[in-house]
N, C-alpha and C positions, 0 to 999 in steps of 0.2 A: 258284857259278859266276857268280853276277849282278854283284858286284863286281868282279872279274876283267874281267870283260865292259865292264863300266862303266869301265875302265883302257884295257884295248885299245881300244873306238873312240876315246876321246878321244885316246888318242895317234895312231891311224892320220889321224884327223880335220888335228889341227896339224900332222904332218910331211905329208898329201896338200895343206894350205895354203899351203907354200912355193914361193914363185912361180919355180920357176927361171928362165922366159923373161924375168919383169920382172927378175932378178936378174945373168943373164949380157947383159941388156942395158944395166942399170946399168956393171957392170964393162968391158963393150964400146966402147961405143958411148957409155957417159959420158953418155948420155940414157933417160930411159923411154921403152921400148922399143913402147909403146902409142902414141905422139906419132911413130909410121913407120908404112910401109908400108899395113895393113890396118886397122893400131890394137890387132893382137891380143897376146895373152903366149905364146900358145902357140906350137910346135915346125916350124909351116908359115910364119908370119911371121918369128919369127926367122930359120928358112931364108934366105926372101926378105932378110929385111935385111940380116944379116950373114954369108950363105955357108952351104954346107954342114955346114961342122964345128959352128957354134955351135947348127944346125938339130938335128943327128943329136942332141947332147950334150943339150938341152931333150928331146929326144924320149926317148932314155932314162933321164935323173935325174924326167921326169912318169912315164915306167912304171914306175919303181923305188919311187915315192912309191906306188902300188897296192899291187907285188909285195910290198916290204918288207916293212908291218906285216900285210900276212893271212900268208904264211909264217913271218913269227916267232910269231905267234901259234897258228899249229898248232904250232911245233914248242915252244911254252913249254907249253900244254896235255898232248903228247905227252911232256913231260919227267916229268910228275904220272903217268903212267903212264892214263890217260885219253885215248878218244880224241876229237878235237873236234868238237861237237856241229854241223850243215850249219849252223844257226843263227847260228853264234860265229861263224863264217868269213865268212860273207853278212853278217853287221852290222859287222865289224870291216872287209871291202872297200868295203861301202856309205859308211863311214865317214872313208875315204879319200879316193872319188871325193867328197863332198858338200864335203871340205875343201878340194879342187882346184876346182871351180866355186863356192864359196861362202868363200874363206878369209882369216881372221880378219886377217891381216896386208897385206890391200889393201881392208879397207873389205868384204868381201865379196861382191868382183866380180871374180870369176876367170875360169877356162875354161870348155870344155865337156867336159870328162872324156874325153875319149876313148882318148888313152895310158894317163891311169893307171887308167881301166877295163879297156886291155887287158892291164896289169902285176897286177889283181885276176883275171880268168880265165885266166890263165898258170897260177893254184893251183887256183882251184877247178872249173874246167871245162876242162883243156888241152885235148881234143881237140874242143869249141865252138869254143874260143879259134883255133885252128889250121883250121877249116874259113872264118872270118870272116877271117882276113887271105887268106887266096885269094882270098875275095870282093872283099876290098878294091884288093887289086894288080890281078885283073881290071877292077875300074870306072876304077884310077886309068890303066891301060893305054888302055881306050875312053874315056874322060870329059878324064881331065888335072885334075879337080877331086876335090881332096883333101874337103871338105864334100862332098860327093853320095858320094864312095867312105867316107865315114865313117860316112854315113844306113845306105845301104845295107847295109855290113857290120854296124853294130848292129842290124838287121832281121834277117840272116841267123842272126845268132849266136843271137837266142830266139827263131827260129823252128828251127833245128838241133837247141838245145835240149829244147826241147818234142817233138818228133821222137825223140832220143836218148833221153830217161828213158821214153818209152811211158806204160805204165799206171801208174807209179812219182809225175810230176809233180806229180797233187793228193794224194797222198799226205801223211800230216805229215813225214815223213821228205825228201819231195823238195821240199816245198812251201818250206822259203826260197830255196832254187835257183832253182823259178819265178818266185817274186815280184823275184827278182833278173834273172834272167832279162824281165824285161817292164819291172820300173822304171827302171832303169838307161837298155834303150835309150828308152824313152818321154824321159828327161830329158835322153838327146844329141839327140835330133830336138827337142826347146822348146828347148835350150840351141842349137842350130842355124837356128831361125826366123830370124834376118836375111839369114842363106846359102839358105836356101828359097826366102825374095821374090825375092832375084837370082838362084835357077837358074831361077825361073819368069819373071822378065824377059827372060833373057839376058845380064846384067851382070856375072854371077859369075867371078872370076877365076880361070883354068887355071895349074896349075902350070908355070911356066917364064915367064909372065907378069907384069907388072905387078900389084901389088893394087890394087882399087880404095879410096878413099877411106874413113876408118875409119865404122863403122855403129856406134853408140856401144849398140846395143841385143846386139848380136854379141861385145862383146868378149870375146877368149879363147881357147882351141883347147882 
């Protein structure tokens, strides 16, 4: 299984690296799409830049870059007539998200995972994953900020989490779940730090609003 393993995250890894936002901004806009708006790649700035449609479309080819490879990988396992180990699925999503804020084909300064974190718990935890985007529509309802309703929702989803497995959690059996469950949102809230400083100032920009000036420490979504 180790080799196998060693195939799927590296693929989950370069396809979660494809920057669509820098990519349909190239095609768009005929400029890098980091040189607007907030400076970011991700699915709220293109929003902002170029409209709704090209917003929606980044937002779900980042979640599809999650979804994909952890469901094809259950279901290439499942083909072996084996069924997939909590382990395989938690490293091959982790593997994903790392390729989206870390990926190979921008120097390694990408987003902050949060689509394609939530196209990774669409498999392995829907009914987390589905408690979290309530959470998220509710903040983005009272707030209008997209980063603050992205903190929050990734807080809500490993603490639902941890909640839902009960006595099961430190288990070895639940135990990648957890550790997936805590690292994941741990790495949106760091990958989030420059959006913290301006909700804690007051500067951070509300959805419908202007962005402000790009924070070259933030780039990404």
């Amino acid at each position: 299984m180790l080799a196998p393993a060693v195939v799927y995250c590296l693929v989950a890894f370069l396809l979660g690296g494809i920057p669509f936002g820098y990519v349909i901004g190239r095609l768009v806009l005929r400029d890098d799409i980091r040189r607007h708006g907030s400076g970011n790649i991700g699915a709220t700035n293109v929003w902002r830049v170029l409209g709704w449609k090209c917003g929606v479309s980044v937002l779900l080819l980042d979640a599809l870059k999650g979804l994909l490879p952890t469901a094809l990988c259950e279901i290439a396992v499942r083909a072996t007539g084996q069924t997939p180990p909590e382990w395989l699925m938690v490293a091959t999503g982790l593997s994903a998200i790392a390729g989206h804020m870390f990926p190979v084909w921008l120097r390694f300064h990408g987003g902050k995972g949060v689509a394609t974190a939530l196209g990774v718990v669409l498999v392995i935890s829907p009914k987390s994953c589905g408690f979290s985007l309530v959470v998220f529509l509710v903040m983005m309802l009272a707030s209008r900020m997209v980063s603050l309703s992205s903190i929050i929702a990734a807080v809500a989803y490993a603490g639902v989490h941890l909640w839902l497995q009960g006595e099961s959690v430190w288990t070895s059996r639940g135990l990648p779940a957890t550790l997936f469950a805590l690292v994941v949102p741990t790495l949106i809230i760091w990958r989030h730090r420059g959006n913290i400083r301006r909700i804690l100032n007051g500067t951070e920009s509300r959805f419908g609003r202007s962005a402000k000036p790009p924070d070259q420490s933030a780039t990404g979504s």
